[in-house]
C-alpha positions as CSV (number, residue, x, y, z in Angstrom):
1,X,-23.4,-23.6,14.3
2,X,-23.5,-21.6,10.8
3,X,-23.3,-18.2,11.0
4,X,-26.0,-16.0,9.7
5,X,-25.4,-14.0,6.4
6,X,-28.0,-10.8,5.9
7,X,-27.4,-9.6,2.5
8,X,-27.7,-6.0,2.2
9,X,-29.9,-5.1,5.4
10,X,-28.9,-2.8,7.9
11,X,-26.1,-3.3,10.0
12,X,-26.9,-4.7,14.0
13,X,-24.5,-5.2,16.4
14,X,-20.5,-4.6,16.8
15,X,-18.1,-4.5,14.3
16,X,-15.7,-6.6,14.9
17,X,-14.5,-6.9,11.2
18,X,-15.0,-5.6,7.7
19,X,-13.3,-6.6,4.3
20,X,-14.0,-5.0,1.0
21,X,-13.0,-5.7,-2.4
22,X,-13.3,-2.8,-4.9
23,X,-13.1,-3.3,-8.2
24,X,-12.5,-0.1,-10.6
25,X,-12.9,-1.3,-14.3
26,X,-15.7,0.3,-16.8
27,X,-17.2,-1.8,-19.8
28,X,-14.7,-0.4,-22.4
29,X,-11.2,-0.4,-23.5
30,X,-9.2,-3.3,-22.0
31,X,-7.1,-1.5,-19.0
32,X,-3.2,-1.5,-19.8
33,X,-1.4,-4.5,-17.9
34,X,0.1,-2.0,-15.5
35,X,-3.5,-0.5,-14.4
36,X,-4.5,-0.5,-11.0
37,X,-8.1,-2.2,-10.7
38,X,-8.7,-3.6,-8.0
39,X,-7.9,-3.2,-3.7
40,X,-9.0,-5.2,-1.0
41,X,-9.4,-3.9,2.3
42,X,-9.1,-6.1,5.4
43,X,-9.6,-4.6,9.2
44,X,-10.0,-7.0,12.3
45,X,-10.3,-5.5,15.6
46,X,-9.5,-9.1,17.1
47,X,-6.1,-9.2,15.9
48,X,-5.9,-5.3,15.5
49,X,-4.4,-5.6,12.1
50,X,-5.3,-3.5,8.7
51,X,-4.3,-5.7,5.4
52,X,-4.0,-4.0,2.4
53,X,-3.9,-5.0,-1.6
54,X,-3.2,-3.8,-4.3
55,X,-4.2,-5.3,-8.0
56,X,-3.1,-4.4,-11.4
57,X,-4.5,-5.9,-14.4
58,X,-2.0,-7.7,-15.7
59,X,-2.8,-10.5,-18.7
60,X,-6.6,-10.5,-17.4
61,X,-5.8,-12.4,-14.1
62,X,-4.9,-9.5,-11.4
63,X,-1.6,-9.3,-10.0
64,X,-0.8,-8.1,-6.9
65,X,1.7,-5.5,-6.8
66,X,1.5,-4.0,-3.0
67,X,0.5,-6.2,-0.2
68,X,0.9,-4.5,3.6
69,X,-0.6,-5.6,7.2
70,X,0.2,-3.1,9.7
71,X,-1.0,-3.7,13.5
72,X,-3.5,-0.6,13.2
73,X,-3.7,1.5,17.0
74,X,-7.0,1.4,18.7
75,X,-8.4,4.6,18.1
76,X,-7.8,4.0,14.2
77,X,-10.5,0.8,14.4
78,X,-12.6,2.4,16.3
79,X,-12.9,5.0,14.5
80,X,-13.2,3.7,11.3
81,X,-15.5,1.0,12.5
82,X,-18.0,3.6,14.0
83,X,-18.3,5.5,10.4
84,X,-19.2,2.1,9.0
85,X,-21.6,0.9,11.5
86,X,-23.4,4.4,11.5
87,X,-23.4,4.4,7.9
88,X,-24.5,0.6,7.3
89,X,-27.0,0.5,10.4
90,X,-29.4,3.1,8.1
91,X,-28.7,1.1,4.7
92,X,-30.6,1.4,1.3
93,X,-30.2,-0.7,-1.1
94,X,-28.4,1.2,-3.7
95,X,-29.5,1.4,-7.6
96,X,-26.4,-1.1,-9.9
97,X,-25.4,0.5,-12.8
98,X,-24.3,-2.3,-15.5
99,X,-21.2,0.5,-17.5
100,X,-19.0,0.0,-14.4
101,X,-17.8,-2.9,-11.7
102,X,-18.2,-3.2,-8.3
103,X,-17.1,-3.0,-5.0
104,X,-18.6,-6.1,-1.9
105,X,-18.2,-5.7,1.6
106,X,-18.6,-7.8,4.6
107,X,-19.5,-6.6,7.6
108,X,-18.9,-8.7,10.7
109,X,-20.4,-8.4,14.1
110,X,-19.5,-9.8,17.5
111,X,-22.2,-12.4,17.3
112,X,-20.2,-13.9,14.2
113,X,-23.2,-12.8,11.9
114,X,-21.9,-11.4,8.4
115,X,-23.9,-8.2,6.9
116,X,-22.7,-8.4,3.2
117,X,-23.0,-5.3,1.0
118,X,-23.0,-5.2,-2.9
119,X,-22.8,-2.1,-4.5
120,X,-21.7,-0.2,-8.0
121,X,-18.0,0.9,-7.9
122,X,-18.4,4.7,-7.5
123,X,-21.1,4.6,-4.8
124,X,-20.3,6.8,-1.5
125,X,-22.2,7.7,1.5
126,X,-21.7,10.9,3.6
127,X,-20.4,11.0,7.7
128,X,-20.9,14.4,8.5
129,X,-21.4,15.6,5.8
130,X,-18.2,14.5,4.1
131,X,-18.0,11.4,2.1
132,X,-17.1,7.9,3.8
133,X,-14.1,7.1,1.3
134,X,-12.6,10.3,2.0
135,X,-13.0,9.9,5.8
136,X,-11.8,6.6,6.2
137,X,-8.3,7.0,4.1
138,X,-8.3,10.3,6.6
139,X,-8.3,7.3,9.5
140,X,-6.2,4.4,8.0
141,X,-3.7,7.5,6.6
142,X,-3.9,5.9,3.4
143,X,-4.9,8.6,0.4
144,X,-4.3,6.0,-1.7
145,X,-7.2,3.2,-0.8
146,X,-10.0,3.9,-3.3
147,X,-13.0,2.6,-0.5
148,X,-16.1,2.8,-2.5
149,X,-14.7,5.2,-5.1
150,X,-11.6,7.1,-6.7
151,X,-13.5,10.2,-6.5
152,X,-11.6,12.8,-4.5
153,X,-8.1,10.7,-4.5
154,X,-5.8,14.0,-4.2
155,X,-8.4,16.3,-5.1
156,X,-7.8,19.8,-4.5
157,X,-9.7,21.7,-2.1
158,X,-8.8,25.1,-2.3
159,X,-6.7,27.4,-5.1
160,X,-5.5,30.8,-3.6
161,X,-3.8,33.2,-5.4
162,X,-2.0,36.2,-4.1
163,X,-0.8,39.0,-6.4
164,X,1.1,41.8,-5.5
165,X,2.0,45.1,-7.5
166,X,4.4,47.3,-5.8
167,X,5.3,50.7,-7.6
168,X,8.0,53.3,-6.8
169,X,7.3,56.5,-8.2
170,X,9.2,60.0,-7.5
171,X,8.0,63.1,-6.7
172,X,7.3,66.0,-9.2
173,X,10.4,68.1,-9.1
174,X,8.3,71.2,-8.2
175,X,7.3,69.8,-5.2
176,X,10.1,70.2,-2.2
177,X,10.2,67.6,-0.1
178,X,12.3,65.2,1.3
179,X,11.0,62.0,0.6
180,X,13.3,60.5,-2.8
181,X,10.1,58.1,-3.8
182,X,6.7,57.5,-2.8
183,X,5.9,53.6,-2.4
184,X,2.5,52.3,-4.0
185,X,1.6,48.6,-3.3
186,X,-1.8,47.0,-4.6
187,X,-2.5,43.6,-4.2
188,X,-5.2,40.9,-5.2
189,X,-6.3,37.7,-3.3
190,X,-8.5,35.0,-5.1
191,X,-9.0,32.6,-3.3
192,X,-11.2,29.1,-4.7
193,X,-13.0,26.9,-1.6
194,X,-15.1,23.7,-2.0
195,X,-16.2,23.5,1.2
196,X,-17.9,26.7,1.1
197,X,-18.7,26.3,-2.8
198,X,-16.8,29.7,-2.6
199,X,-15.0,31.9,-4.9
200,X,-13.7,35.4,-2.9
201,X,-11.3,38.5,-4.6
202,X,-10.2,40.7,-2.0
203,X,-8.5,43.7,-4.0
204,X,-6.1,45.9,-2.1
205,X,-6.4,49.5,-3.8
206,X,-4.5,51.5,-1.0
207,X,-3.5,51.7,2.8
208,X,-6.3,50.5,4.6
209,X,-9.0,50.5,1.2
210,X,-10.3,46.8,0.6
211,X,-12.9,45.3,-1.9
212,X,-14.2,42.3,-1.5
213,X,-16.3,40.4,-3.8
214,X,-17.4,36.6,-3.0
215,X,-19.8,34.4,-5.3
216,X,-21.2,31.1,-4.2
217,X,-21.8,28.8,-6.4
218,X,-23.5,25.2,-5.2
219,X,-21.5,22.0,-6.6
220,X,-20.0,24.8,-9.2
221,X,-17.0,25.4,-7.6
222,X,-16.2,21.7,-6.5
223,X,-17.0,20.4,-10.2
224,X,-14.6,23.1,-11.3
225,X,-12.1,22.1,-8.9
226,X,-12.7,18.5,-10.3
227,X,-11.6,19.6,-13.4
228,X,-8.0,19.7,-12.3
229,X,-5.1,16.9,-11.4
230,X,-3.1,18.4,-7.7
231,X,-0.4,16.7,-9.3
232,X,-0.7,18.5,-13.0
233,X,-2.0,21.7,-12.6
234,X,1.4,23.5,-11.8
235,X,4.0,20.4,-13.0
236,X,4.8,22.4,-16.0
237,X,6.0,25.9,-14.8
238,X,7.8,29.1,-16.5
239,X,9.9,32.0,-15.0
240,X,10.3,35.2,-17.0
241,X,10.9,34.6,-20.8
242,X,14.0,35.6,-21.7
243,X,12.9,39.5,-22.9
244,X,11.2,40.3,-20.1
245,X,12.6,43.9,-18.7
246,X,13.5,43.7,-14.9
247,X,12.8,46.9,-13.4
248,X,13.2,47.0,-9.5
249,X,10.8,50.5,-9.3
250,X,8.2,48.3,-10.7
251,X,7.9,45.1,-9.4
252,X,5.3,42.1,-9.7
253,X,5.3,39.4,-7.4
254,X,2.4,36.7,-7.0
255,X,2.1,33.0,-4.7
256,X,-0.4,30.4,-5.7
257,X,-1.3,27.8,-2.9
258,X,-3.2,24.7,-3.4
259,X,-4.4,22.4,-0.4
């Protein structure tokens, strides 16, 4: 007996297995022969196995250059296969834009029935209020799979910078006392969150003397974090230039972390 193929309707049933082929290419510019464009995405709960591809462009006729099956643990398939079917079970057909490619996906449930899924490359749903693409490479510990989109490969979710500004100052000779210098230490904390659409600067003026200011900004902050590559915003770095006076009674020190 044929199976039965539902062609984007909601999702009934159990997953049992999924396979998607995403396809990243705009209508423009040919890509460069050694462009990734393309990954397929195989998980069967059956065999308990996750395959992976990888597909450059090549001459025009894909090449594979990363092929993996791993035997994925339990948890991982179950997981990932209850984001899809809660996602799929309230599907809406989605709006195709014609400027970009596409990705398909087959969902199949325990019945043998095969939900199939055809969607503009670029596309995402939410779980939870995070998207699907991101959640699922959480899962599969894969930040490199693309899912539905390439948004938020290696994005950056936070900047904070700490500044410090320690001064060592003596005391007036007309005043006796014992003390050789009096220490002085001000600091400044920005700190940069998209979750919270957040941008905070806690400023240090004394001992125990704080201000804090903190602006939220809705989708500001996370398209200005968008802005920047995790992997080029601090691959060019300086120290001191080579004039630069080094005076230990007045110091500057300052530690950027980005998540």
């Amino acid at each position: 007996m044929k199976s039965k193929t539902h062609n984007n309707e909601p999702f009934r049933g159990k997953l049992v297995k999924m396979q998607l082929r995403s396809t990243c290419m705009g209508y423009g510019p040919r890509p460069e022969p050694d462009e990734e464009v393309e990954q397929l995405l195989i998980i069967d709960a059956k065999g308990r196995t996750i395959h992976f591809e990888h597909l450059n462009y090549g001459d025009g006729n894909f090449v594979c250059v990363r092929e993996e099956t791993n035997h994925g643990s339990e948890s991982q398939i179950k997981d990932a296969f209850t984001v899809l079917e809660e996602v799929f079970k309230n599907f809406r057909e989605q709006e195709q834009y014609t400027d970009i490619t596409d990705w398909k996906l087959t969902l199949t449930n325990e019945d043998g029935e095969r939900y199939k899924y055809n969607c503009s490359f670029g596309c995402d749903f939410l779980y939870n209020g995070q998207s699907v693409s991101k959640v699922l490479r959480d899962i599969l510990n894969e930040p490199d799979l693309w899912i539905f989109t390439t948004d938020r490969v290696d994005t950056i979710e936070s900047i904070c910078v700490h500044y410090t500004h320690t001064i060592k100052l003596d005391p007036p000779p007309s005043l006796e006392c014992e003390l050789e210098c009096v220490t002085w230490k001000t600091s400044e904390q920005l700190i940069i969150d998209r979750d919270y659409e957040t941008i905070t600067l806690i400023r240090q003026v004394a001992d125990g003397v704080k201000i804090t200011s903190k602006y939220e900004i809705q989708d500001g902050v996370s398209d200005f974090l968008d802005g920047f590559d995790e992997d080029e915003l601090f691959a060019h770095t300086e120290g001191n230039p080579p004039n630069v006076i080094i005076d230990d009674r007045d110091t500057s020190e300052y530690q950027i972390t980005v998540t």
